[in-house]
N, C-alpha and C positions, 0 to 999 in steps of 0.2 A: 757087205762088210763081213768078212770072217769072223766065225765064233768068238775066237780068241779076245781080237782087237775089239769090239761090241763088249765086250766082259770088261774087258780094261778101264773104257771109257767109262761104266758104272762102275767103275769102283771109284775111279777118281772121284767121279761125280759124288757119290754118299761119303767120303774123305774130306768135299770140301763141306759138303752138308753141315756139320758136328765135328767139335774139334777132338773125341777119342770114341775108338770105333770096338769093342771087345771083338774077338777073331769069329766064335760063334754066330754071332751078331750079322758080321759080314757074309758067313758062309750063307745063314739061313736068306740072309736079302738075295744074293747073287744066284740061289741053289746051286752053290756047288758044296763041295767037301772043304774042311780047314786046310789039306795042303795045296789043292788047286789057288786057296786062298791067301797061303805063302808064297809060290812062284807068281803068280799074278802082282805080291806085290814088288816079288824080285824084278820084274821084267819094269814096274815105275820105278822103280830105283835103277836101273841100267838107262829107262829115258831123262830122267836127271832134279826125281820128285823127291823131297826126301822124308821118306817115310819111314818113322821112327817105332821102331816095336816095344808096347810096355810090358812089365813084367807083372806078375800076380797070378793067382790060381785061374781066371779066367782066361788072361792073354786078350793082347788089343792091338792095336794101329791108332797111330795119329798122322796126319798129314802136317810137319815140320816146315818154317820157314828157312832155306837154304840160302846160299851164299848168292846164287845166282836166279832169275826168273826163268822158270821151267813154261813150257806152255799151259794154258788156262783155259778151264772147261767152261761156257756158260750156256743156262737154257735161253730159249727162247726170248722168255718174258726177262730175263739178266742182261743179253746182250742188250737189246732197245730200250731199257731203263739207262746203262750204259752210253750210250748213243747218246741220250733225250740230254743226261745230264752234263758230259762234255760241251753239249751245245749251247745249253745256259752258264757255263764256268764264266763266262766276261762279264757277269752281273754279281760273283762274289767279291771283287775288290780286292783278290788276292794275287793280282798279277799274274795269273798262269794262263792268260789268252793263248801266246804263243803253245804253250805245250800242252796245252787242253785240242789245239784245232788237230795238232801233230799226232796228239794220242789219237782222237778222232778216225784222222784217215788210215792209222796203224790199226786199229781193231776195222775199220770197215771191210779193209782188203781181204783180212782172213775171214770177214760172214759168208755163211752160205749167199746163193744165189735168193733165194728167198726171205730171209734176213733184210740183207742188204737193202733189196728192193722195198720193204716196209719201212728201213731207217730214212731214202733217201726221199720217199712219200712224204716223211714228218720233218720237214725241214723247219726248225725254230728260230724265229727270228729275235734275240733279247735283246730289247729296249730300254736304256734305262728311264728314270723320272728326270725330265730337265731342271737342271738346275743352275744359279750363276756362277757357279765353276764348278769345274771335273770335280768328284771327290779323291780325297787322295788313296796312290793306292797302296797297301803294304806289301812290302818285302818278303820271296815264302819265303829266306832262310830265317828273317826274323821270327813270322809264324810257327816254324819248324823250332826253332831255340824255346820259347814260349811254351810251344804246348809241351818238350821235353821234361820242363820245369813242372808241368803241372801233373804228367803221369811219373815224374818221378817223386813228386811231393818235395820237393828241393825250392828251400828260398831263394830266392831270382834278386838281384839286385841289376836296377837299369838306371839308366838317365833316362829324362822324362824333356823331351825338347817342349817350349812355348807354339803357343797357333802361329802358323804363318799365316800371314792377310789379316783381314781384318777382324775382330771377334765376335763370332757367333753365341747366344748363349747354347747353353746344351741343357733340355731337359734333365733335372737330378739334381744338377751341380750343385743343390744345396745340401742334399743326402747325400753327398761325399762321392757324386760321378765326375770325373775329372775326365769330362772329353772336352772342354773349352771352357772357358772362365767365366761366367754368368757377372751381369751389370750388379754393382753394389747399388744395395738402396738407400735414400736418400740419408738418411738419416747416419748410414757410415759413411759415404763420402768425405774424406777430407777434406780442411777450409781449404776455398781457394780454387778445389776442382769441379768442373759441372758435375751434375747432379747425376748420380747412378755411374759417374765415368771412373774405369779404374785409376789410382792414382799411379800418376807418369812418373819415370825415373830423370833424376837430373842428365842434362846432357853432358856435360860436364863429367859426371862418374861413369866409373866401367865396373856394373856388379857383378862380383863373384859367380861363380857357375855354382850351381846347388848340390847339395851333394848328391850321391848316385839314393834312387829307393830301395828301401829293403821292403818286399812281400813274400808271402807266400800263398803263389797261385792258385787259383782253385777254379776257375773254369777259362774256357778261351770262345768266344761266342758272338755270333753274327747277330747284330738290329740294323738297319735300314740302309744295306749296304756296305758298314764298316764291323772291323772286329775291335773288341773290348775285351779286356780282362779282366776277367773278377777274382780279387785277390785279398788277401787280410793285410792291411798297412801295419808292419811290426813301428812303426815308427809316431804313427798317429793312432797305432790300437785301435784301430776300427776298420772295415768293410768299406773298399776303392772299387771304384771302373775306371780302367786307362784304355784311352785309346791307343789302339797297336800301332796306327803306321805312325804315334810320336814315340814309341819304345827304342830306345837302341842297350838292347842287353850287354851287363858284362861279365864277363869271366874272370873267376873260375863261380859256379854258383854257392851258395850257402848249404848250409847243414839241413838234413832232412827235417819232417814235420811231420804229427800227427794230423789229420784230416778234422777240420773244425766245420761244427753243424752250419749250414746257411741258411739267412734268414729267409722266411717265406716257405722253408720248405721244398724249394728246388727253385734251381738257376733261373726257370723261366718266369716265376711270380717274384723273386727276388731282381730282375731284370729291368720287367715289367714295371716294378713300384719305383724303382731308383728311376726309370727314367718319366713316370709320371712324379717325380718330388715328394713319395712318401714313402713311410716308412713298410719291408713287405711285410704282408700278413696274409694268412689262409684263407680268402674267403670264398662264399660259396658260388658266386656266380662271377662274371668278366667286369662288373662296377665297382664292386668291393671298394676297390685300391685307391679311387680317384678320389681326390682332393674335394671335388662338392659331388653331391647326390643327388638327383631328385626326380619325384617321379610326377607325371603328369597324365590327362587324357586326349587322347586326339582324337579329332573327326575324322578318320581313315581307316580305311581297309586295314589288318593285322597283315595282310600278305603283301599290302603295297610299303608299311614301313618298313618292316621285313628286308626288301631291297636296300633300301640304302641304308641298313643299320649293322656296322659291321661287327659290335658287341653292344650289349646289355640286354630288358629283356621288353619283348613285346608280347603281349596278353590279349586276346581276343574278347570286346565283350560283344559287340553285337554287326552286324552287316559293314555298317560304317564308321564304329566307336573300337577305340582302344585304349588300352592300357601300357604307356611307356616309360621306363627305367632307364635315365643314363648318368653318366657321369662325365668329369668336364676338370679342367683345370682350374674354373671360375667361374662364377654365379652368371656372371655376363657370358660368359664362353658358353654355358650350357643351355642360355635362355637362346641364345644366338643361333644352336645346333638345334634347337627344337623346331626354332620361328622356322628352320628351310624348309621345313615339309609344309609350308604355304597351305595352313589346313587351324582350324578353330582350335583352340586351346583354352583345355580346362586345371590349373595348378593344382594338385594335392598335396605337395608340399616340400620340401619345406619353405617358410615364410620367407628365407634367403632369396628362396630361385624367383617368387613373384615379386618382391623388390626387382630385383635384377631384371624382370620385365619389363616395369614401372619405368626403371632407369635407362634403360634400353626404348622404349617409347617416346620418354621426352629428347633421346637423343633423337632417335629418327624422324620425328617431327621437326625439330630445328634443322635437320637437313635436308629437308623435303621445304623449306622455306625458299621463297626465290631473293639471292642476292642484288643488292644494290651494285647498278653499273655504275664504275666510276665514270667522274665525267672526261672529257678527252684534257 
């Protein structure tokens, strides 16, 4: 490769590195002189990059987003990260299968020969988790409207569509996550309706459409295959998660916003807590947040619970004894999650979780009873 064109290519290259380059800077990386280091940039600006000169007593370069896409440098380990990740896009739920596979074969054809051959080595196959229906999937211009809203700090007003099929609850939905409507319990069900069931609308009426929401966005964010928005509800004054693919934004959007603290202290412990049903808070290890606590000792290996403990914490005390922390949505749920490691258990506390044994005992004894066959 000619002098020249080799010089080129790293300049581009430290250009996309950092977004402002001082000219000194540049000359010392490249070893050349600062005006080798003007025509070098004169010659990417004639291939169609547009590099923009800053002004000040030092003098700089930034590598500027232009009107059109110019060609793109990547290393090594860029292009195959590239590759890897186009390959999994059908498992974001963002509908971009068709133009993830197209970008795909559009960057393969320009890899080197050795490249290539590494991407086509790694071929990924994404699987999603079955379930009893597809999840649904969103819309990117929705996506693309949404997250405009949230890097421009602009209140977003949308219609908020009902679940189609049948209702799911959704973890949270008591902490004000609005991704499906969660059963009422007994005690607020209306006379007349079963028990936990949401009350039905007359068939007879045709209710009004609700009005459109007023938020202002504040994150756009993938959990278990779907995207949610975390937003401040100007209308309920508090902290929402709406699911995206029931978003339909409208236009024109609302007056800008100042940026308000979230709770938890970042999106993903704020996330987190809304979809375990509490409220988020800082805490110091992956249990914190969950609704019951408790720790207990088990007759196992630290390295065998280990495996199948995807958070909280295990403590090693001796060959075959440990020390385990977890947490659970409920006394019965965590006593539940303990019993599977099929291994002796010692409770330390709290006096919740060893009821929750207790009650979990007499159930599984009554079903480990053998039933009366009716007669024919």
């Amino acid at each position: 490769m000619p002098k020249t064109s080799a010089r080129l290519l790293s300049l581009l290259s430290l250009l996309q590195a950092r977004r402002d380059w001082p000219g000194a800077l540049l000359a010392e990386r490249l070893d050349v002189s600062l005006r080798t280091v003007r025509r070098d940039v004169d010659r990417l600006r004639e291939l169609g990059y547009p590099v923009v000169a800053m002004k000040g007593p030092d003098g700089g370069y930034r590598l500027d987003a232009g009107t059109e896409l110019p060609p793109l440098l990547f290393d090594d380990e860029q292009a195959v990260a590239l590759a890897v990740a186009l390959q999994i896009a059908t498992t974001t739920g963002a509908g971009i299968e068709e133009a993830a596979a197209r970008a795909l074969n559009t960057v393969r054809q320009v890899l080197p020969a050795r490249l290539r051959h590494r991407v086509d080595t790694l071929r990924v196959t994404a699987v999603d988790r079955p379930a009893i229906r597809p999840e649904p999937q969103v819309d990117s211009d929705v996506l693309m409207a949404i997250g405009a809203t949230v890097h421009g700090r602009e209140v977003l007003r949308f219609d908020y569509s009902p679940v189609s099929g049948p209702a799911r609850a959704t973890a949270g939905t008591s902490q004000g996550c609005e991704g499906t409507p969660a059963a009422l319990p007994a005690s607020a069900a209306p006379p007349g309706s079963p028990t936990g069931a949401l009350p039905q609308t007359p068939r007879h009426t045709d209710p009004a459409p609700p009005p459109p929401r007023r938020v202002e966005p504040h994150h756009l964010v993938t959990w278990g295959r779907r995207w949610y928005l975390v937003a401040w509800d100007l209308d309920r004054d508090d902290w929402r998660t709406f699911r995206a693919d029931r978003i339909t934004p409208r236009t024109p959007t609302g007056p800008r916003f100042p940026p308000r603290e979230l709770p938890g202290g970042s999106v993903a412990a704020f996330i987190t807590a809304r979809f375990r049903g509490v409220e988020a808070t800082e805490g110091p290890d992956g249990v914190g947040g969950w609704p019951c606590r408790g720790e207990v000792i088990l007759a196992l290996p630290a390295a065998e619970v280990l495996r199948h403990t995807r958070e909280g914490i295990v403590e090693e005390l001796g060959p075959d004894r440990c020390r385990v922390v977890l947490g659970s949505w409920s006394w019965p749920g965590l006593a539940a999650a303990i019993g599977r490691f099929d291994a002796d258990i010692e409770v330390i506390g709290p006096s919740e979780l060893a009821s929750a044994f207790a009650h979990l005992a007499t159930r599984y004894a009554a079903a480990a009873q053998p039933r009366a066959t009716p007669d024919p």
